[in-house]
N, C-alpha and C positions, 0 to 999 in steps of 0.2 A: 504275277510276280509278287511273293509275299514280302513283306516289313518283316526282316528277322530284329530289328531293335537301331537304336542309333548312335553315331558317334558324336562326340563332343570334342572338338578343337578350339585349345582356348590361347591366346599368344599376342604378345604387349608388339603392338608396332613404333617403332619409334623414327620420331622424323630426325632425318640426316641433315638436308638441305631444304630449305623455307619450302612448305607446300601450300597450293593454290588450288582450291577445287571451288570453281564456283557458283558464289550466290546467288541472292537477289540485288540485283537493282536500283530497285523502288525507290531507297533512301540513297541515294549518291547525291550529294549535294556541293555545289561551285568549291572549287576549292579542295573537296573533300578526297576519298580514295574512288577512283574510276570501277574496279574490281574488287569486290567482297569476295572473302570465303563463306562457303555455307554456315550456315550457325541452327543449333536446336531456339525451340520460344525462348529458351532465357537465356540467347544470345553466347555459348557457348559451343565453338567450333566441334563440327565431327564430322567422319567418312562416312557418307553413306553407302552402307552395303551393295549397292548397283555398281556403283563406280569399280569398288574393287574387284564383285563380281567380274566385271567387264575388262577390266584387268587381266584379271586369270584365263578367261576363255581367251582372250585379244594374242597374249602369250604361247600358249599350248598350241592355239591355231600356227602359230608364226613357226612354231617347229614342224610344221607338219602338211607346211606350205606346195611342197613337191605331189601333195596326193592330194591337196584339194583347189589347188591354185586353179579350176576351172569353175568354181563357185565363186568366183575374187575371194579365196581365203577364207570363209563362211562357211563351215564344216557343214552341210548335211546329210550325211548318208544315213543314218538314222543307227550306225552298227557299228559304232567307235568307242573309245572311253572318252571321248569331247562330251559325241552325243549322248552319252551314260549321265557325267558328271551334272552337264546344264542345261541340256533339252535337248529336244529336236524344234525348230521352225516349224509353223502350222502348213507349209507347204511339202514338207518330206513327206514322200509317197512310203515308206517303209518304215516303222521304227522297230529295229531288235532287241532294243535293250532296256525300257522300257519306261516309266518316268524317270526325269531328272532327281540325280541323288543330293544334289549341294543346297543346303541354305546357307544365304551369309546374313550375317546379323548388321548391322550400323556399329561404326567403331566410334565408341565414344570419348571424351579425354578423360584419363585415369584423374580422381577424387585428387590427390597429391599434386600432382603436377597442376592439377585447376585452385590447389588452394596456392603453390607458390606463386601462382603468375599475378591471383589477386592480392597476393601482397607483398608482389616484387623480390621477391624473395632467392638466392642464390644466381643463377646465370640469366633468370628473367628480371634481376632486379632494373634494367634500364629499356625495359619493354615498351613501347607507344601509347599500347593501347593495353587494354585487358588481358586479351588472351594472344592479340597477333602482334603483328609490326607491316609497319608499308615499305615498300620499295619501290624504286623511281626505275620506271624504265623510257626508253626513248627511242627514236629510227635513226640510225647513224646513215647518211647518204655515203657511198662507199667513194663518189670520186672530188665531190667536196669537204668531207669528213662533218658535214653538218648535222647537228643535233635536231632534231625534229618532232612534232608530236609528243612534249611529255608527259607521262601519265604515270598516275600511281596503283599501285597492286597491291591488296593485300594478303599477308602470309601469316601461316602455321607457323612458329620461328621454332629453331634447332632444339631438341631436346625434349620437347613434345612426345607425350604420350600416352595413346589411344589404346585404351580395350576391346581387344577383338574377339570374335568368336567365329565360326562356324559348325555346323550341325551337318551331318552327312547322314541317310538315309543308306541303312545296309541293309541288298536285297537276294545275295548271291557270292557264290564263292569266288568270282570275276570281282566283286566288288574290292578286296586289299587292292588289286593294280589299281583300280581306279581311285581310290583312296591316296596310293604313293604317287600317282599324277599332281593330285591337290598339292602335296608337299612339295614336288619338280617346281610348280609353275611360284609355290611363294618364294622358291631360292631363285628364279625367274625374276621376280619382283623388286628382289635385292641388286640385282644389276642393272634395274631398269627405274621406270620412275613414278609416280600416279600423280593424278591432277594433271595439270595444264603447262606451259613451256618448260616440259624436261629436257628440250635440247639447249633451252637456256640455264641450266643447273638445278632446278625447281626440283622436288619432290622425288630426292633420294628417302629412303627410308631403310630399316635393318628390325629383322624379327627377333624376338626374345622371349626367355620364360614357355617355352613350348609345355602344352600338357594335352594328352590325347587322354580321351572315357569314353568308356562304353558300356550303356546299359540297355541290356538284352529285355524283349517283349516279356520276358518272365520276371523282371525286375519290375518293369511298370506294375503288373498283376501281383506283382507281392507288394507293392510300394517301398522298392529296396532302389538305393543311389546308382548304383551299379559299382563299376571300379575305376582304377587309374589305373591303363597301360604302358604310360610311356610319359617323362618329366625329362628335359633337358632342353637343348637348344636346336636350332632345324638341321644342324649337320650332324648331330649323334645319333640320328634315327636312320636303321638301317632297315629297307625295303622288307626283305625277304622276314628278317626279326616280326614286323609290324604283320606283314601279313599271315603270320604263324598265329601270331595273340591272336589277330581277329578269326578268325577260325576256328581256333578253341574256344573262345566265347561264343560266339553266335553259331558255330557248328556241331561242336563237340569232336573236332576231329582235331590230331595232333600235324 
């Protein structure tokens, strides 16, 4: 199966409701926050790519539960656009479709948004900490109403905003559906939550600034950028539109 070239998704996530993906540990100290979010060395929160990856397939499966619900949910057939997009498992006896097309990149916090939090600046100016804020959470006993166990958490706060990417490897003219998959499962994403207690409100988020590129193996070999196919937002992107561009590009065919 050849590399006909690849695509570039690039699209600002932004946090809705406080998000929680977590840390280390190590440094919880008496008193302090029980749960950290993750943070890069210089202590500056970000998604890592697995998570949302994880995300994405956890979704797409969830619709598709009637045909594999005999696997617990765990797509393997080796002949899907699941199995296209993110693998197959080293135990699928079949792959048809051949390696996994998706990389996700780590989302990091957009430069802007990391300079106002360091200096407080518009809706972060009464921020806790740096970049998060803690929240108190507790066990409510349902038939004494007693408060119980409190701890604190900390969060991503409202307004937050991570640069995302993703890279998609296109290898076939099957590849746009599987491509308009990617896009299903992020408007997926917006109704749903990442991180940790989304059923307690945690880690709404909402996509923005969409921009799809694609530069073809004869781009690389020239040392040329390639192009932009597609600038808006995740609901103005129409399937059939998307998979016509990539066609013409990487096929030549209208």
């Amino acid at each position: 199966m050849k590399l006909m070239g690849k695509v570039f998704i690039s699209v600002n996530l932004e946090v809705v409701t406080g998000l929680s993906i977590g840390g280390s540990k190590n440094d919880v100290m008496i008193g302090g926050i029980d749960s950290s979010v993750i943070k890069t060395h210089e202590g500056v929160p970000y998604i890592p790519g697995s998570s949302l990856k994880g995300k994405l397939r956890s979704l797409l499966e969830k619709t598709e539960l009637d045909r594999i619900s005999q696997t617990n949910g765990i797509c393997k057939c080796g002949n899907c656009s699941i199995c296209a997009i993110f693998g197959t498992s080293a135990d699928t006896e079949r792959n048809k479709v051949g390696p996994n097309r998706l990389i996700v990149r780590d989302a990091f916090l957009d430069k802007n948004i990391q300079k106002d939090m360091e200096n407080k600046k518009g809706r972060f100016k009464d921020l806790e900490l740096i970049y998060t804020e803690g929240k108190w959470e507790n066990v409510i006993d349902r038939v004494t109403s007693k408060a119980d166990h409190p701890r604190q958490t900390e969060r991503v706060p409202v307004g937050a905003i991570f640069n995302t990417e993703f890279v998609f490897n296109y290898m076939g003219e099957k590849d746009g559906e599987y491509l308009n998959e990617i896009i299903k499962a992020l408007r997926l994403v917006e109704g749903d939550y990442i991180g940790s207690n989304g059923s307690r409100g945690y880690g709404r988020v909402k996509f923005d600034d969409l921009s799809i590129k694609v530069r073809t193996i004869g781009d690389y070999k020239n040392n040329q950028q390639g192009k932009e196919i597609y600038s808006g937002n995740l609901y103005g992107l129409n399937k059939e539109d998307l998979d016509k561009k990539l066609k013409v590009e990487f096929l030549g065919v209208e």
